[in-house]
C-alpha positions as CSV (number, residue, x, y, z in Angstrom):
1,X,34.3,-89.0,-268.6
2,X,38.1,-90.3,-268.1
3,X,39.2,-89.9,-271.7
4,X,37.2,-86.2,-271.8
5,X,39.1,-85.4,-268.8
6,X,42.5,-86.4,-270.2
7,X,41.8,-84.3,-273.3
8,X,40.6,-81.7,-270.9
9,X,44.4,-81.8,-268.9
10,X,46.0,-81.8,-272.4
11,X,44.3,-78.9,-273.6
12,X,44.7,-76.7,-270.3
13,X,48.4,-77.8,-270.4
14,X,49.4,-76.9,-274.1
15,X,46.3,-74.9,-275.3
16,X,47.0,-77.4,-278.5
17,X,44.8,-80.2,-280.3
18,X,48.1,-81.4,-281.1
19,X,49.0,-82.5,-278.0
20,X,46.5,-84.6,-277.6
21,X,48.2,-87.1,-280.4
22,X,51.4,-86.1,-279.4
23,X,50.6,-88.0,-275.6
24,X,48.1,-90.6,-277.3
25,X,51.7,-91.4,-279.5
26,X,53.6,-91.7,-276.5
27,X,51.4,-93.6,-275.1
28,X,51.4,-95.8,-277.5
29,X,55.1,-96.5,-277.7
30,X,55.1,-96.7,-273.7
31,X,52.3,-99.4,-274.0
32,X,55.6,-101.1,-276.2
33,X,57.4,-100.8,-274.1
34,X,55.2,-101.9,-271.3
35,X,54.5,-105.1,-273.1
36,X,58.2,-105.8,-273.7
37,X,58.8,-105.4,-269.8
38,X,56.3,-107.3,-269.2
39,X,56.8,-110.3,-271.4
40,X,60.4,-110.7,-270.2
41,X,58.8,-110.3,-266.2
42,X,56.1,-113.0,-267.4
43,X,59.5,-115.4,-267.8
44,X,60.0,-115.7,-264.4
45,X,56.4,-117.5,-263.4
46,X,57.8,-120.3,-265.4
47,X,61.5,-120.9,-264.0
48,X,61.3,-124.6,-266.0
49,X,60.6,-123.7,-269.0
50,X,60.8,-125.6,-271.6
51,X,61.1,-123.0,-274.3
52,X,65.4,-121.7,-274.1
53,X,65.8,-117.8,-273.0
54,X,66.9,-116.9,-276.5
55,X,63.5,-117.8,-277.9
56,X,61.7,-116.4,-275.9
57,X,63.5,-113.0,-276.0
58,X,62.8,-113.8,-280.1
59,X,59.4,-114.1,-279.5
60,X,58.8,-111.1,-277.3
61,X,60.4,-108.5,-279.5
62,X,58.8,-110.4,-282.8
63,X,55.3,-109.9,-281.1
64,X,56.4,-106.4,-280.0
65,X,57.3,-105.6,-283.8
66,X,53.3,-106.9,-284.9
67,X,52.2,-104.3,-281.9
68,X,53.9,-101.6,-282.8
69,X,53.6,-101.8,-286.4
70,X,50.0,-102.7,-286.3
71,X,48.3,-99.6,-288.7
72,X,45.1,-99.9,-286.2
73,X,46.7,-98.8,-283.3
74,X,49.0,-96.1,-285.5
75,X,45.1,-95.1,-286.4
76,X,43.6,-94.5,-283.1
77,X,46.7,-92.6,-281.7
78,X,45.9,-90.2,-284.1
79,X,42.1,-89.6,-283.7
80,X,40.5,-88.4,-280.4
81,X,39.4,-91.7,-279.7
82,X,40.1,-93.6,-275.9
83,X,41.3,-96.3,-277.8
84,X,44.5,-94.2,-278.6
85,X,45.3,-95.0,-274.9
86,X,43.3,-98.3,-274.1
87,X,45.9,-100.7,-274.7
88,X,48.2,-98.8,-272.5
89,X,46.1,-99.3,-269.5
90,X,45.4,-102.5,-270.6
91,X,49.1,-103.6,-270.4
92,X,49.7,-101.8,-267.2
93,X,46.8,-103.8,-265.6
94,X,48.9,-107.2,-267.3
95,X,52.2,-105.7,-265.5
96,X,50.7,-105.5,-262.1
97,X,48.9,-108.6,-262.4
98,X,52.4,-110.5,-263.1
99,X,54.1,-108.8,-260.5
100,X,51.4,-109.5,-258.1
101,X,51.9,-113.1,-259.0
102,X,55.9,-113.0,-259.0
103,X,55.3,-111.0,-255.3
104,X,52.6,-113.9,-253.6
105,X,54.0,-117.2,-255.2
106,X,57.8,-117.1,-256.2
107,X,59.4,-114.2,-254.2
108,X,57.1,-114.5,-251.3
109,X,56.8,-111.3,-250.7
110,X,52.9,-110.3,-249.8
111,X,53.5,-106.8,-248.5
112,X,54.7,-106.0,-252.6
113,X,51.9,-108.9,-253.8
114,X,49.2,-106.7,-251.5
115,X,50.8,-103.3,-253.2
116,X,50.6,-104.5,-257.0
117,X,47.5,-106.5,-256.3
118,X,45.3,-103.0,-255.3
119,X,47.2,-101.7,-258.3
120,X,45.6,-104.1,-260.7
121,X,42.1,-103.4,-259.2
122,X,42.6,-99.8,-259.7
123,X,43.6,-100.3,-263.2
124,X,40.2,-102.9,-263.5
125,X,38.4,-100.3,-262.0
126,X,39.8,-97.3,-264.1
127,X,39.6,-99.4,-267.8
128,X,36.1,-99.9,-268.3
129,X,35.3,-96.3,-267.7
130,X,37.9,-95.6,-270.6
131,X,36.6,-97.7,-272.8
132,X,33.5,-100.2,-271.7
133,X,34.8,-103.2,-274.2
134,X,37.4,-103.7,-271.9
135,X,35.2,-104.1,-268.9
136,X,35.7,-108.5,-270.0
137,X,39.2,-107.9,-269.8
138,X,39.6,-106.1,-266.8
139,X,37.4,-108.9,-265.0
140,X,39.4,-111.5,-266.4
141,X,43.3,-110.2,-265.5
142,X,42.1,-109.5,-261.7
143,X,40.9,-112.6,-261.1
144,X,44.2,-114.2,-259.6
145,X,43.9,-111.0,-257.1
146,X,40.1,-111.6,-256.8
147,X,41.1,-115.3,-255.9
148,X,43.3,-114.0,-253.3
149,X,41.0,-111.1,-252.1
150,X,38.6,-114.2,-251.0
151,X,41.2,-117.0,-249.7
152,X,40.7,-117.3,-246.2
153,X,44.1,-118.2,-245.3
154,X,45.4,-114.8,-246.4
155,X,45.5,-112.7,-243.1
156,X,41.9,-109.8,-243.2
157,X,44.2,-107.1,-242.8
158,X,45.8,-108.2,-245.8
159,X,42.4,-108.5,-248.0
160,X,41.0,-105.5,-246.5
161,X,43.7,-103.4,-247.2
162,X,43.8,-104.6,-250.9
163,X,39.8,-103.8,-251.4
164,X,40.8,-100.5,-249.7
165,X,43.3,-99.3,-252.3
166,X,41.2,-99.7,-255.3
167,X,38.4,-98.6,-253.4
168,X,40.2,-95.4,-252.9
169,X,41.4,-94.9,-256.2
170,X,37.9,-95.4,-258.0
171,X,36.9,-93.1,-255.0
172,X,39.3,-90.3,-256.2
173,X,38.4,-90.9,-260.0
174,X,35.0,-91.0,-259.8
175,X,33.6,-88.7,-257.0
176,X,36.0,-86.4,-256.3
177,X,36.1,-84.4,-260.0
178,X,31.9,-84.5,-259.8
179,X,32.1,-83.1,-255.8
180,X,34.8,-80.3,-256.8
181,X,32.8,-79.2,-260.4
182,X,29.8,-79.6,-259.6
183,X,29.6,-77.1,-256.6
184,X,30.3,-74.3,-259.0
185,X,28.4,-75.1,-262.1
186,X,24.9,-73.2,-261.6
187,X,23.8,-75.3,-264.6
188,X,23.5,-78.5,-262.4
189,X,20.4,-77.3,-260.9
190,X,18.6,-76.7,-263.9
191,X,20.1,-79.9,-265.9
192,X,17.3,-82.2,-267.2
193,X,14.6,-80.6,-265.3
């Protein structure tokens, strides 16, 4: 029900259809841009890199060029279809999974690494209800945080509090819409009986 729902916010909004691949564009060029941000973020996991700054600045806006060129993605952003917006989700979970990383293990900051870690889980969580294919790839980007969620040396406040922020979120995607809805929609009562 997420993408319905997004449809459902453009529509009330702009009273259009063409909004809806007006934002799905947008989106599209923000996931871009996302994936530019975080490729040159991604550079600083690897301070030793073999590979020279220039190059990889060469690569990252070469790869960006396939992206947003790609005619399948140009497709989807114009057909009322989730994967208009997929990838940028996708790429947002990627961002906060490298920050969380850059946050725990080279800036040593886990108050931020706690912050962007419960970020990516929300984003896991929030993915495979917009499109279930991507329920293999939100598994696999959280698992650094999962790792972490379970590592007994981290402090319990610490791991609680990161299962509690996605918790919440899923909490406030999933339940709240269906508790504030359904309590006045008479058809609920009679629906499939």
């Amino acid at each position: 029900f997420v993408y319905p729902g997004f449809i459902y916010l453009l529509l009330r909004a702009f009273h259009s259809l063409n909004s809806v691949t007006v934002a799905q564009h947008i989106l599209g060029l923000g996931s871009g841009l996302l994936f530019l941000v975080n490729w040159r973020t991604a550079r600083r996991l690897f301070p030793c890199s073999p590979i020279p700054a220039f190059a990889h600045d060469i690569l990252g806006l070469v790869l960006l060029a396939i992206f947003l060129l790609c005619g399948q993605s140009t497709f989807s952003e114009h057909h009322l279809r989730p994967e208009g917006i997929a990838p940028f989700f996708a790429i947002l979970g990627f961002g906060f999974i490298i920050r969380f990383l850059l946050a725990k293990y080279v800036d040593a900051q886990p108050i931020r690494a706690l912050w962007f870690g419960g970020a990516s889980i929300a984003v896991a969580f929030f993915l495979p209800l917009l499109k279930p294919s991507y329920s293999f790839t939100a598994i696999l980007t959280t698992l650094p945080v999962w790792w972490h969620l379970f590592d007994r040396r981290e402090k319990f406040l610490r791991r609680f509090a990161m299962a509690l922020i996605p918790t919440f979120a899923a909490w406030l995607l999933l339940w709240m819409p269906n508790a504030r809805y359904a309590e006045n929609d008479a058809r609920r009562l009679t629906f499939l009986h």
